[in-house]
N, CA and C of each residue as an Amber inpcrd file, in Angstrom:
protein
   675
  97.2630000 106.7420000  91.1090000  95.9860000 106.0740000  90.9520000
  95.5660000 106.1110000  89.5020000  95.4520000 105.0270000  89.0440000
  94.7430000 104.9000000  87.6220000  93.5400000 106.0420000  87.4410000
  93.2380000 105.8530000  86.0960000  91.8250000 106.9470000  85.9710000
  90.8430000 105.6120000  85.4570000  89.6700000 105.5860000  85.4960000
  88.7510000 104.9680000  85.7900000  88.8790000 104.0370000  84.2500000
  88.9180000 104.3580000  83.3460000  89.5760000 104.1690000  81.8610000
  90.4290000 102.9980000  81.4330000  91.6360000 103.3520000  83.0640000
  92.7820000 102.8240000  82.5770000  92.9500000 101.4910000  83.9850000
  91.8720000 100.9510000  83.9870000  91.9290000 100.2550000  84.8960000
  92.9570000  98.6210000  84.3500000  93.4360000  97.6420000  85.1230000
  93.7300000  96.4440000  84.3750000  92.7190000  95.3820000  84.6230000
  92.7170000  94.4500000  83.9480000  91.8530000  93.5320000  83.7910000
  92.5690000  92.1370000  83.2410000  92.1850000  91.0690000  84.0780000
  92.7060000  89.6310000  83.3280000  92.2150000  89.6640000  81.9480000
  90.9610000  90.3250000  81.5520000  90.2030000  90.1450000  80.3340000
  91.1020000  91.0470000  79.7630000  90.6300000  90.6850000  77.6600000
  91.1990000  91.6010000  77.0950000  90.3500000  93.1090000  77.5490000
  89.1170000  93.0810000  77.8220000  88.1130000  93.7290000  77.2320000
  87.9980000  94.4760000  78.8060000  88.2400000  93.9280000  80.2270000
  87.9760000  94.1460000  81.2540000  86.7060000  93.7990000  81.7800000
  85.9180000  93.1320000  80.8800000  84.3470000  92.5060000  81.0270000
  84.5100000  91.6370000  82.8630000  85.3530000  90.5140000  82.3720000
  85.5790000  90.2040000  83.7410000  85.4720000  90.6240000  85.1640000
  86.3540000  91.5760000  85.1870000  86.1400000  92.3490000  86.4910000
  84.6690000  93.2060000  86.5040000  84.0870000  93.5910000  85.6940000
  83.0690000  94.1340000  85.8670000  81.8420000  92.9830000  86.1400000
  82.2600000  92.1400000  85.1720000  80.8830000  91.2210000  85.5840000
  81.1690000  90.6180000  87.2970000  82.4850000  91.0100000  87.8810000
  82.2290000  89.9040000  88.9240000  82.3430000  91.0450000  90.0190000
  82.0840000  92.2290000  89.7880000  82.0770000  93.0710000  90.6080000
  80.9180000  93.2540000  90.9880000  80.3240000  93.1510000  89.6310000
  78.4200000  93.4490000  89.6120000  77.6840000  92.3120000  90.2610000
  78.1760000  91.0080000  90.2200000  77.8280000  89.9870000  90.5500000
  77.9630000  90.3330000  92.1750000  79.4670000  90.4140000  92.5890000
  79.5230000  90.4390000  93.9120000  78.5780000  91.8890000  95.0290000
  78.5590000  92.8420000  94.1450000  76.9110000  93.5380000  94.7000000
  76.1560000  93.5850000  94.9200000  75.4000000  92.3010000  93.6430000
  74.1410000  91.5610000  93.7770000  74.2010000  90.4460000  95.3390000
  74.6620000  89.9840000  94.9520000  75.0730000  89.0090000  96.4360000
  74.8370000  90.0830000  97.6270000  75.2640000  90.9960000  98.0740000
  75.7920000  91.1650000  99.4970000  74.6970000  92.2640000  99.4280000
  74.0600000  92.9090000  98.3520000  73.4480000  94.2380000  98.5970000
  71.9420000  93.4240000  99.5200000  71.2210000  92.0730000  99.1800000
  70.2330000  91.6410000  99.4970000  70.3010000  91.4030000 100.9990000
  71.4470000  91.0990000 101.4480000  72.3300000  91.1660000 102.8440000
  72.3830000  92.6090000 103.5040000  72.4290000  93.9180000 102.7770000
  72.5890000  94.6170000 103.8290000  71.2940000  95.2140000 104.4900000
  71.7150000  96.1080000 105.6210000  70.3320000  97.2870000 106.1900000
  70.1830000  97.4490000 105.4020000  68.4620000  98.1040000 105.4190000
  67.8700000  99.1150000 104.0340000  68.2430000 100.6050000 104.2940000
  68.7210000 100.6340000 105.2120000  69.5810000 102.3870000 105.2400000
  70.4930000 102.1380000 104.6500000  71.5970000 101.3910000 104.6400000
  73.5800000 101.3630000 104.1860000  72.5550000 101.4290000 102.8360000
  71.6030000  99.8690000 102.2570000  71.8680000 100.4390000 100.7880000
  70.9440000 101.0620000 100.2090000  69.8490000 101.8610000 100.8600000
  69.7370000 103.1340000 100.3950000  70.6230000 104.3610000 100.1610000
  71.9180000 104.5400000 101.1410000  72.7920000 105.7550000 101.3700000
  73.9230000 104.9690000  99.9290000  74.0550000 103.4400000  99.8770000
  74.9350000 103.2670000  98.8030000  74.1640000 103.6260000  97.0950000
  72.9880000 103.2140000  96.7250000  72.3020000 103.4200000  95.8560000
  72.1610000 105.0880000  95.8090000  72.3090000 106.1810000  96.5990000
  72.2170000 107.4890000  96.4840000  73.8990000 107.4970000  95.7140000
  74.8670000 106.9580000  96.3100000  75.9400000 107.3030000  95.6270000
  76.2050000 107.0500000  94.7320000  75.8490000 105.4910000  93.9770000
  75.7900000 104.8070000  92.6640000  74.8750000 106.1130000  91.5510000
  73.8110000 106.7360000  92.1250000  73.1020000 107.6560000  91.1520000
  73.6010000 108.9020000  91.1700000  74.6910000 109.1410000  91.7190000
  74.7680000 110.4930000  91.4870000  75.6620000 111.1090000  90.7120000
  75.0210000 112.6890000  89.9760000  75.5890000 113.2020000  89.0650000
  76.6480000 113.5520000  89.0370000  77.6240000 114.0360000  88.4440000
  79.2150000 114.6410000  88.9290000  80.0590000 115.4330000  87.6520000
  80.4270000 116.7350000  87.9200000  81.0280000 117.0300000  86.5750000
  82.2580000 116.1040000  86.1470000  81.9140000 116.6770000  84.9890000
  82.8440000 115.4460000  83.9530000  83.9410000 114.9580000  84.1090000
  84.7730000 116.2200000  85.0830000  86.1040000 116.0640000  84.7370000
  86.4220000 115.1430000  85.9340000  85.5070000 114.3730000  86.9750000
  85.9860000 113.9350000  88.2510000  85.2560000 112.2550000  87.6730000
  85.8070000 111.4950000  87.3490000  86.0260000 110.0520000  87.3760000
  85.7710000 109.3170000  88.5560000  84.9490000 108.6320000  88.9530000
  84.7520000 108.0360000  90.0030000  84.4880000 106.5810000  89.3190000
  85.0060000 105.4160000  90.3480000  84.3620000 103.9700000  90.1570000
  84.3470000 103.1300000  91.8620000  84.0340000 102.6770000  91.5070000
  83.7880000 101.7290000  92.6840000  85.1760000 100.9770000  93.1510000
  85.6630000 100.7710000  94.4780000  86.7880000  99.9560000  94.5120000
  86.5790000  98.9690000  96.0920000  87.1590000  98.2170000  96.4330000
  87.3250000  97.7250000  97.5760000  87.1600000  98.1760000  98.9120000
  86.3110000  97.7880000  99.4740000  85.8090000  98.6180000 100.9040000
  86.6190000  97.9250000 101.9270000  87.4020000  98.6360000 102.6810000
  87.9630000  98.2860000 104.1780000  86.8600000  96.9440000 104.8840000
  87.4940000  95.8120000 105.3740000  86.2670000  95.5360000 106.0210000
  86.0840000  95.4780000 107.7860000  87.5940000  95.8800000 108.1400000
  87.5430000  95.9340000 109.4690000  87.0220000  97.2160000 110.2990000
  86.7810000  98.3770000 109.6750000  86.0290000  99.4350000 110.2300000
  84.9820000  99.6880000 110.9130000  83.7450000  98.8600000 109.9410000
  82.3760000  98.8880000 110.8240000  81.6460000  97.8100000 109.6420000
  80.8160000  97.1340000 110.3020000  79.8810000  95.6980000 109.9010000
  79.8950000  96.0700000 108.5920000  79.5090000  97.3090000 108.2670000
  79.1790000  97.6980000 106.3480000  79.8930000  98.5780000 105.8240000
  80.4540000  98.4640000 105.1320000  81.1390000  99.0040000 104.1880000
  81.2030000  99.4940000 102.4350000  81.3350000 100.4910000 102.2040000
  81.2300000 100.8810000 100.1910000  82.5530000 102.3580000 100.3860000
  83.2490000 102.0870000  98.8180000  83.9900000 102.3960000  98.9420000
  83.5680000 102.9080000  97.4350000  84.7160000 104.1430000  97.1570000
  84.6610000 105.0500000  95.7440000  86.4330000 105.3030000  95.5200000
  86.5360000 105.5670000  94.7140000  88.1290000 106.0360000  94.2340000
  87.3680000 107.4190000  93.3200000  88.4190000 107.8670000  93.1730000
  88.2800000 109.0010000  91.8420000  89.2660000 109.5760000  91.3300000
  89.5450000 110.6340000  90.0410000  90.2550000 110.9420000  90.1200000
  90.0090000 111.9570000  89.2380000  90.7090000 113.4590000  88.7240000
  90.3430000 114.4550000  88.2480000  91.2620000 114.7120000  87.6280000
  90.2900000 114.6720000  86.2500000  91.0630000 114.9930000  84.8690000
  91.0430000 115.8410000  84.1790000  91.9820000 116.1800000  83.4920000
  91.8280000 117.2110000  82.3320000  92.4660000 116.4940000  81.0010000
  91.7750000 116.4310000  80.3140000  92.1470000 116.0550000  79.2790000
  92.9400000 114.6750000  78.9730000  94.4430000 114.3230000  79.0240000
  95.0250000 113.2840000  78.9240000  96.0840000 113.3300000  80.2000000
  95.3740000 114.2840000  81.0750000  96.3800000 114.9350000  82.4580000
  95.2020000 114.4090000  83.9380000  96.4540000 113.8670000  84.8070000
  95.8740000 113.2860000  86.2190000  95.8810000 114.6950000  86.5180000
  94.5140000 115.4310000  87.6910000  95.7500000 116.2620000  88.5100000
  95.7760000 116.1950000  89.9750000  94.4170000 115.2020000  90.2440000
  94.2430000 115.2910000  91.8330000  93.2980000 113.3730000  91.7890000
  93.7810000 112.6780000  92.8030000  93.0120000 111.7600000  93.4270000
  92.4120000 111.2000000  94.5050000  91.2760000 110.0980000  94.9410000
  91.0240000 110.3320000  96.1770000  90.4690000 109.0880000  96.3050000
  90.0260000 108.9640000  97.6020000  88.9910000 107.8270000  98.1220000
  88.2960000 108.1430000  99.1540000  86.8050000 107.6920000  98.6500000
  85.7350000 107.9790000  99.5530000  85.2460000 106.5660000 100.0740000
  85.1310000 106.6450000 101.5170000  84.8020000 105.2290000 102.1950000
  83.0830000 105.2770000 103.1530000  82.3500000 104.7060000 102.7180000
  80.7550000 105.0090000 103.6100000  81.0470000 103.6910000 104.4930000
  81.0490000 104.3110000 105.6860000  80.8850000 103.0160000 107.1480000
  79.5590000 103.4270000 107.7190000  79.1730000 101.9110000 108.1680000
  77.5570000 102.0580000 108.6810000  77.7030000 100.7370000 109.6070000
  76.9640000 101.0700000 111.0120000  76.6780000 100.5880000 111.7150000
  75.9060000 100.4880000 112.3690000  74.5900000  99.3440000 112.5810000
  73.4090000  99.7830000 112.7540000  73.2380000  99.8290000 114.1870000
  74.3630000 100.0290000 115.2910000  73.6420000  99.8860000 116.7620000
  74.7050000 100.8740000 116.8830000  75.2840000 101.7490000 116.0340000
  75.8970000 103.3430000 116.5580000  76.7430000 102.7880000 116.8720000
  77.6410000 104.0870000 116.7680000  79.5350000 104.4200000 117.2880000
  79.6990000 105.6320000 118.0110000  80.2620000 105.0900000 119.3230000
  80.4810000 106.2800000 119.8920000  81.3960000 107.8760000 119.4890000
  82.1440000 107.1760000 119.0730000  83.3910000 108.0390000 118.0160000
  82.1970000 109.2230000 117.3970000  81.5870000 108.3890000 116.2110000
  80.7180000 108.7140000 115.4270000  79.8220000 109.6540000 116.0340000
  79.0490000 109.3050000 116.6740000  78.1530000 109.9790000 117.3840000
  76.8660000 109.8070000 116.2970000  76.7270000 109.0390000 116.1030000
  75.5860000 108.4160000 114.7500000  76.2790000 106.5940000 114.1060000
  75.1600000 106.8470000 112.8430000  75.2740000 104.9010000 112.5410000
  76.3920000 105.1320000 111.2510000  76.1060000 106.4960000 110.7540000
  77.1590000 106.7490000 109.6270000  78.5980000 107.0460000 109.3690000
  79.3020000 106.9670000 108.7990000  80.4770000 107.8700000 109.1280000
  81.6030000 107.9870000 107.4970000  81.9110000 109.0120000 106.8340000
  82.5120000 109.0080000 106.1660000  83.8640000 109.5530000 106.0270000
  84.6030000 108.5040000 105.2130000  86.3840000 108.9800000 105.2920000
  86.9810000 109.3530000 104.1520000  87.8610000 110.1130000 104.1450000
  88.5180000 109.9980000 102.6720000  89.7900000 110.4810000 102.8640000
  90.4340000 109.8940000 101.5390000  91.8250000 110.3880000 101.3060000
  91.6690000 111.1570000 100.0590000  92.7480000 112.1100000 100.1070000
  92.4450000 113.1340000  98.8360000  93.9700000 113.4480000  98.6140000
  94.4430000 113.6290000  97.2050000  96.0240000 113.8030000  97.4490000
  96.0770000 114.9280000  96.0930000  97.2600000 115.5700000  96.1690000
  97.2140000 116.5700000  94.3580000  98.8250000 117.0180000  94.7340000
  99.3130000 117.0230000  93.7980000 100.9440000 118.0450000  94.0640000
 100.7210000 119.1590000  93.6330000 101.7300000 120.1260000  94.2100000
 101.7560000 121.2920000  94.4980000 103.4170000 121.7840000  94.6910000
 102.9140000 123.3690000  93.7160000 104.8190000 123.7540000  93.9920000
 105.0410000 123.6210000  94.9030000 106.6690000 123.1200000  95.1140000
 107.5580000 123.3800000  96.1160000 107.2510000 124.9590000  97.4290000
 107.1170000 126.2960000  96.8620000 106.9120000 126.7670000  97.5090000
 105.6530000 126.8410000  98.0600000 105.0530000 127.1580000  97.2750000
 103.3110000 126.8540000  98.0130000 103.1900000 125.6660000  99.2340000
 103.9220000 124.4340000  98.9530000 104.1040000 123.3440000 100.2750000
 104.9410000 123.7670000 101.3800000 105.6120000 124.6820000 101.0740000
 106.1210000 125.6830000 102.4550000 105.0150000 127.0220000 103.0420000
 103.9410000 126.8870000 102.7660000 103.4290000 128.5950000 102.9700000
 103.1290000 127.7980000 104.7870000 103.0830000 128.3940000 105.1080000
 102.9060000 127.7820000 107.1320000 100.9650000 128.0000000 107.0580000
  99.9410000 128.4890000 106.4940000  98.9210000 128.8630000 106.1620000
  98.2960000 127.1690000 105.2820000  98.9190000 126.3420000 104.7780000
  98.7480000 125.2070000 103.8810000  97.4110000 124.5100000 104.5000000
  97.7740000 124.4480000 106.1250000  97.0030000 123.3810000 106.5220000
  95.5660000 123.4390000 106.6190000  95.6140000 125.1420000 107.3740000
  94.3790000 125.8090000 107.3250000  93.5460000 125.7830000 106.3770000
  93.9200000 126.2940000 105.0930000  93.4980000 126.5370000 104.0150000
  93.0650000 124.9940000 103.6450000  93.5270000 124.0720000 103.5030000
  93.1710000 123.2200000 102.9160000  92.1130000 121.9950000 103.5500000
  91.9490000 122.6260000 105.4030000  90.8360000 122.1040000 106.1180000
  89.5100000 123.2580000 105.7060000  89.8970000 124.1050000 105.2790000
  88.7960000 124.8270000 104.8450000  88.1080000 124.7470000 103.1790000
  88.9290000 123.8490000 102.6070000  88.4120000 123.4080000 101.8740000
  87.3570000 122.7980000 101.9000000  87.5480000 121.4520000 102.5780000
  86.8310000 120.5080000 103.2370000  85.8770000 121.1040000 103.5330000
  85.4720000 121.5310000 104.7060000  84.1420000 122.1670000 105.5970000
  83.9740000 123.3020000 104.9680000  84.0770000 124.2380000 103.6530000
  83.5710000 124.8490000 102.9730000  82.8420000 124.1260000 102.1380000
  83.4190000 122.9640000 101.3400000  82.9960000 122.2080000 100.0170000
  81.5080000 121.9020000 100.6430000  81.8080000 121.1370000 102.2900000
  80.4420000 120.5810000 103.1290000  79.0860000 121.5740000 103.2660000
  79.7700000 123.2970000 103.5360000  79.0220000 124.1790000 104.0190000
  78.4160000 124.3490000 102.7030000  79.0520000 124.5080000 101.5260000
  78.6800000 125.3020000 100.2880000  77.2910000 124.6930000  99.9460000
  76.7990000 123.4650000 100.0400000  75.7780000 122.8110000  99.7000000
  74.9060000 122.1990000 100.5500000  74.7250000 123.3930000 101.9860000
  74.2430000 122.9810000 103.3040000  74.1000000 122.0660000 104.0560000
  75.3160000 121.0650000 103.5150000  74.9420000 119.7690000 104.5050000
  75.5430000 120.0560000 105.8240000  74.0490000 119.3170000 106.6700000
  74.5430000 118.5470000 108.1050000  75.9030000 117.7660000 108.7180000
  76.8290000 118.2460000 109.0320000  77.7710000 116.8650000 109.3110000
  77.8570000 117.2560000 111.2380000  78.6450000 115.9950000 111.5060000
  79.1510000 116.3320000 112.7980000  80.5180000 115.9510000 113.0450000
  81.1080000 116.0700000 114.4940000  82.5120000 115.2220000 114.8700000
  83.3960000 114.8060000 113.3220000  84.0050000 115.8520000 112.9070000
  84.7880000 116.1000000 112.1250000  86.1470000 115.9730000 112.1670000
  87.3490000 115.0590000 111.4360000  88.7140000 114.7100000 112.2970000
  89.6430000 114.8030000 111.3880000  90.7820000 115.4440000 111.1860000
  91.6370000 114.9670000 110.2940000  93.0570000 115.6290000 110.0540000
  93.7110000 115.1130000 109.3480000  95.5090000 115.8060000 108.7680000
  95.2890000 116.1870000 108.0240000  96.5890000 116.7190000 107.6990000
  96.6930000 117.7030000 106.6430000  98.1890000 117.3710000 106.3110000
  98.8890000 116.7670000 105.1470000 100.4030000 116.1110000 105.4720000
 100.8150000 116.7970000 104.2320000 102.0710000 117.2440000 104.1390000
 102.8160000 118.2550000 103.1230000 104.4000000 116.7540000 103.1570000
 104.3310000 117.1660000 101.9830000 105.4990000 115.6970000 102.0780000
 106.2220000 116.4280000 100.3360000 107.5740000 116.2370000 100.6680000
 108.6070000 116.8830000  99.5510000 109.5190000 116.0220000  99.2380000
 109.5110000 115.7340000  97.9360000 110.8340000 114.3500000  97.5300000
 111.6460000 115.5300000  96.7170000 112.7710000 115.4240000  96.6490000
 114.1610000 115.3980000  96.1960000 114.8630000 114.5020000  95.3810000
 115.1630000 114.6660000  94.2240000 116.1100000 113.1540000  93.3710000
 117.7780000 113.6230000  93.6850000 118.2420000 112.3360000  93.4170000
 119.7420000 112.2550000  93.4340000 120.3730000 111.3360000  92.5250000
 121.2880000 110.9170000  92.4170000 121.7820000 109.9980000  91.2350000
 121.2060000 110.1480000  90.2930000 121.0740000 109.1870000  89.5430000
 119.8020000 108.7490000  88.3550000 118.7500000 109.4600000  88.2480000
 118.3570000 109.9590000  89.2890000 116.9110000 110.7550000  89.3920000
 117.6030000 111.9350000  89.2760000 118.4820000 112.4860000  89.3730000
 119.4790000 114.1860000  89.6760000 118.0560000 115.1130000  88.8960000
 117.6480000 114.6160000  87.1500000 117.5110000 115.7530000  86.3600000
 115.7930000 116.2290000  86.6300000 115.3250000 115.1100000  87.5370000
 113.8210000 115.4080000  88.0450000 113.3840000 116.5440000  88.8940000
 112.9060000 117.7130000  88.7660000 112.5680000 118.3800000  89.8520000
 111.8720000 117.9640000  90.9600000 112.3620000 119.0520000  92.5940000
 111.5510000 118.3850000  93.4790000 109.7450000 118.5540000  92.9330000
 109.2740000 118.0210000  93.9180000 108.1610000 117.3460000  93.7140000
 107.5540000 117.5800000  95.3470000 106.3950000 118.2740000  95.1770000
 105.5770000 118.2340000  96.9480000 104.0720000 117.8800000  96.7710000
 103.7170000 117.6350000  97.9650000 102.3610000 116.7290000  97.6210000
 101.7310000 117.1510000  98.8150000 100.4750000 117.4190000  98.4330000
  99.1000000 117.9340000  99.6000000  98.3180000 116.7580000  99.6360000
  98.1350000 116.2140000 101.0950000  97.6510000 114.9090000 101.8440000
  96.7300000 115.2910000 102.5620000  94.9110000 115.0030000 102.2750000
  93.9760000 115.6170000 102.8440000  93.2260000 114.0160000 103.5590000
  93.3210000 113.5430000 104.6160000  92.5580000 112.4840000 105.4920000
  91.8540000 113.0850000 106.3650000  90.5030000 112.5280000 105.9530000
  89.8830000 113.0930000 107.2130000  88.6670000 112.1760000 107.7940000
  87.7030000 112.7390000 108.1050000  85.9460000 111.9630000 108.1230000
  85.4050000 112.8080000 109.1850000  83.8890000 112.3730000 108.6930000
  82.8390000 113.1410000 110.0120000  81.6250000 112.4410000 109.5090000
  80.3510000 112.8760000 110.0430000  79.7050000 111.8260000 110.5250000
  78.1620000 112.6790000 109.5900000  78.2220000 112.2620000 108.5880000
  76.9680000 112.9070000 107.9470000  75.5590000 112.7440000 108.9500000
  74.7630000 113.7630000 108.5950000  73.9090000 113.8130000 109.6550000
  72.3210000 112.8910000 108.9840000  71.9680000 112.3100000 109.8600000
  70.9320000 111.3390000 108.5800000  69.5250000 112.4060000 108.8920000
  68.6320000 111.6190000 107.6570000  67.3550000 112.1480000 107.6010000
  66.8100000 110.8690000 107.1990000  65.3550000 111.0290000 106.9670000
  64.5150000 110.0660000 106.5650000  64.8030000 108.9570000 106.7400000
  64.2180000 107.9170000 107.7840000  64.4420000 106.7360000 107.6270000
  65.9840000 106.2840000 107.8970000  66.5150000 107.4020000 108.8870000
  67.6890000 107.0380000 109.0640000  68.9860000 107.5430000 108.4550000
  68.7480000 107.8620000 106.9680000  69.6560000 107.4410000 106.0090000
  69.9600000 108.6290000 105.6400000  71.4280000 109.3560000 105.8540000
  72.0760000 110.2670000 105.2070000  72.1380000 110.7720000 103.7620000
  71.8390000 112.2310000 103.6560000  72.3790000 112.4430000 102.1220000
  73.5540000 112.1920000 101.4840000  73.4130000 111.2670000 101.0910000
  75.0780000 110.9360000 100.5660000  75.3250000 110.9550000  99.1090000
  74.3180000 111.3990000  98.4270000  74.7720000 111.8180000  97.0340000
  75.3060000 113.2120000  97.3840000  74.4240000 113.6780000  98.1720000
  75.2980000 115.4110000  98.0160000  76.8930000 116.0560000  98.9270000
  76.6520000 114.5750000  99.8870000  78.0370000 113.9630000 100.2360000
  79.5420000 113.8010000  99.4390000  79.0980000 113.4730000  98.1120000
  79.9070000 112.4540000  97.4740000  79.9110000 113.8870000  96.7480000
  78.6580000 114.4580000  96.0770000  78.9290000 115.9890000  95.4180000
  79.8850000 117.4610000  95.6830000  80.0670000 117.2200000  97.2190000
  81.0220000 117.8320000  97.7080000  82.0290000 117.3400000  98.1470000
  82.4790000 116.1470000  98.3480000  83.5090000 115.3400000  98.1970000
  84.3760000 116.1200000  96.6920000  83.7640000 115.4400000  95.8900000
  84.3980000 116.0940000  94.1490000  84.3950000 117.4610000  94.1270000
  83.3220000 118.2610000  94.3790000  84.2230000 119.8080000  94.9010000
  85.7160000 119.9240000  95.5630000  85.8260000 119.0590000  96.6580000
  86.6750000 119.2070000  97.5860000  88.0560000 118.7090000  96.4340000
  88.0710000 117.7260000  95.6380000  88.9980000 117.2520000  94.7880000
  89.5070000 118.1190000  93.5160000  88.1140000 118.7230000  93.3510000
  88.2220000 119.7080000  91.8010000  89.3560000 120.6340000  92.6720000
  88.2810000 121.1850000  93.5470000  89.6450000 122.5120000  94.3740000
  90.7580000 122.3830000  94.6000000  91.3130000 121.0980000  94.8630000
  92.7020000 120.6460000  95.0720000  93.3380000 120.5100000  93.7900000
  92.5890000 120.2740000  92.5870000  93.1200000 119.8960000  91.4510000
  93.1040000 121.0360000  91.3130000  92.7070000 122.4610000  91.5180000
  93.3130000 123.5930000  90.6260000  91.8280000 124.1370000  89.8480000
  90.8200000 123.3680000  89.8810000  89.4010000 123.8690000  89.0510000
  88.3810000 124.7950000  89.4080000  88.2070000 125.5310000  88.5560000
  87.0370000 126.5440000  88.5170000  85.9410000 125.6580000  89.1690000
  85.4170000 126.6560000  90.1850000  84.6020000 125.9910000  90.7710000
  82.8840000 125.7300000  89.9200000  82.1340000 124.9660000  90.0940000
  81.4010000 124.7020000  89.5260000  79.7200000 125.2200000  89.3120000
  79.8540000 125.7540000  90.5510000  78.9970000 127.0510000  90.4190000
  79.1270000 127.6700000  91.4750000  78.4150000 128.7150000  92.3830000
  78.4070000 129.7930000  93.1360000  79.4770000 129.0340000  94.4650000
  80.6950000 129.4130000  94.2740000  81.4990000 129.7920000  95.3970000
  81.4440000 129.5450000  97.0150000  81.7980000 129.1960000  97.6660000
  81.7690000 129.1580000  99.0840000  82.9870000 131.0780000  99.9220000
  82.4550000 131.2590000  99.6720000  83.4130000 133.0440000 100.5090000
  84.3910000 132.5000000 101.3260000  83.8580000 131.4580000 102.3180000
  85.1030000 131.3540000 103.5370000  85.5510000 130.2170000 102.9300000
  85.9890000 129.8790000 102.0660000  86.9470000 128.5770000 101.4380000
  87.8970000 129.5800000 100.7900000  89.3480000 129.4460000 101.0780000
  90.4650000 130.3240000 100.9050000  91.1070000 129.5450000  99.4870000
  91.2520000 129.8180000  98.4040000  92.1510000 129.0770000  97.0870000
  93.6310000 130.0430000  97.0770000  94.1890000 128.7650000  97.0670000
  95.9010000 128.8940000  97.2890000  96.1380000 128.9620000  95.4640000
  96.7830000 129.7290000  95.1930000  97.6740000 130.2700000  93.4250000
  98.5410000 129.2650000  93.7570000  99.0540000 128.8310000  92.1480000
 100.2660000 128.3610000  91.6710000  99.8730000 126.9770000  92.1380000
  99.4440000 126.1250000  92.0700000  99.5490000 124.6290000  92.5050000
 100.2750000 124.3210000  91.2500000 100.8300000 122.7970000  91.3340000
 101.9630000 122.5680000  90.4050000 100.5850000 121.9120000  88.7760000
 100.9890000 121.9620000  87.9420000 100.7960000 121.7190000  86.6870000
  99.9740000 120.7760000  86.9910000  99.1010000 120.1130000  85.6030000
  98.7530000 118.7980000  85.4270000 100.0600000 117.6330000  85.6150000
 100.0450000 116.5470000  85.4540000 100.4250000 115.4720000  85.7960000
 100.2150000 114.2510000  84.5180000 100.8220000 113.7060000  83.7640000
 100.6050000 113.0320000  82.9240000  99.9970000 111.6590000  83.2090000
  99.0130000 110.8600000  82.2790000  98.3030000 109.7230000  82.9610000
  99.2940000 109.0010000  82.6160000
C-alpha cells in the first residue's frame, strides 16, 4: 500500500484527484443521513500521531446503503511498517448481523519474523490487540468477528537470494455502540484503530498502556517505501 505521499495521479501535481474527490463528497455528503455524516465528519477531524498516515479511499458499495472508507499506513521515517483499511457501514433501518445501524471493518496487515509467525499463541495475541486497543479508550462496541491469517512465502529460482518473508493478517469488525442522536464515536474509533496498527507496526505505545493487550518481541524490521 502506498503511503499517503506517494499516491499516483493523472496530474503532475495530483491536484486532480483531489479536486474530484472533494468534489465527489460535496455531491453525495448533502445525500446522506445526518448520523452516517456526522460519524463521517468525526473521522475527517480527527487527531492521530504522526507516524500513522491516513487518507480517504474508495468505499465498498455493496455492504450497506452508506458507505466511507480510510486506508493508512505507519511510518517511520522513509520505512512502511504496517498497513490497513478502515470501512464505516451505516444503515438506517438496522442489521441484524449488526445488532445496530453501524458497523465497522478493517483490514490490518505488518510482517513479522519467520519464527514469531510460528508461535501457536499468534492468533490470540493479536485478537487482543484489537479489543485491548477498543478497551484502552473505553469504547462501547458489540458482536465482534474476525481472522487472524499467518501466511509465509519462500523464494526459489531468481528469487533464491530473498529471505522468507511472513505476514500477520488482522480482518475483523463489530458494531460501535452509538450515542447522541444515534451516532457513534467514531473519531475515537478510528483513534484506536491506529493504536491497533502502531502495535502491529512494532510502536511504543502512545500513552498509558492497556495490561491485558499481550506485545509479541522481534517483529520483522521496517520495510522500505
Amino acid at each position: 500500500m502506498a503511503a499517503a505521499q506517494g499516491r499516483r495521479s493523472d496530474s503532475a501535481d495530483g491536484s486532480d484527484d483531489v479536486k474530484d474527490t472533494e468534489e465527489t463528497d460535496r455531491r453525495s455528503s448533502t445525500q446522506n443521513p445526518p448520523a452516517f455524516r456526522a460519524a463521517v465528519d468525526a473521522l475527517r477531524s480527527t487527531r492521530l500521531r504522526p507516524q500513522v498516515e491516513v487518507e480517504p479511499t474508495p468505499a465498498p458499495q455493496r455492504l450497506a446503503p452508506y458507505a466511507y472508507a480510510l486506508e493508512a499506513v505507519v511510518v517511520d521515517g522513509d520505512q512502511e511498517l504496517a498497513d490497513g483499511r478502515l470501512v464505516l457501514l451505516h444503515d438506517p433501518a438496522g442489521h441484524d448481523a449488526w445488532q445496530g445501524t453501524f458497523r465497522l471493518v478493517t483490514l490490518v496487515r505488518a510482517e513479522l519474523e519467520p519464527e514469531m509467525a510460528a508461535d501457536p499463541l499468534l492468533p490470540e495475541v493479536c485478537w487482543s490487540w484489537l479489543t485491548g486497543a477498543l478497551q484502552a479508550r473505553g469504547l462501547g462496541y458489540g458482536e465482534p468477528s474476525g481472522t487472524i491469517t499467518r501466511a509465509g512465502s519462500h523464494y526459489f529460482g531468481g528469487l533464491a537470494e530473498r529471505p522468507p518473508a511472513s505476514q500477520i493478517e488482522i480482518r475483523a469488525s463489530w458494531t460501535p455502540r452509538e450515542g447522541l442522536g444515534g451516532v457513534p464515536d467514531t473519531g475515537s474509533h478510528l483513534a484506536s484503530w491506529c493504536d491497533l496498527l502502531a502495535q502491529v507496526a512494532g510502536l511504543p505505545p502512545a500513552g498509558p498502556g492497556d495490561a491485558s493487550v499481550v506485545t509479541l518481541p522481534q517483529r520483522r524490521g521496517p520495510q522500505p517505501r
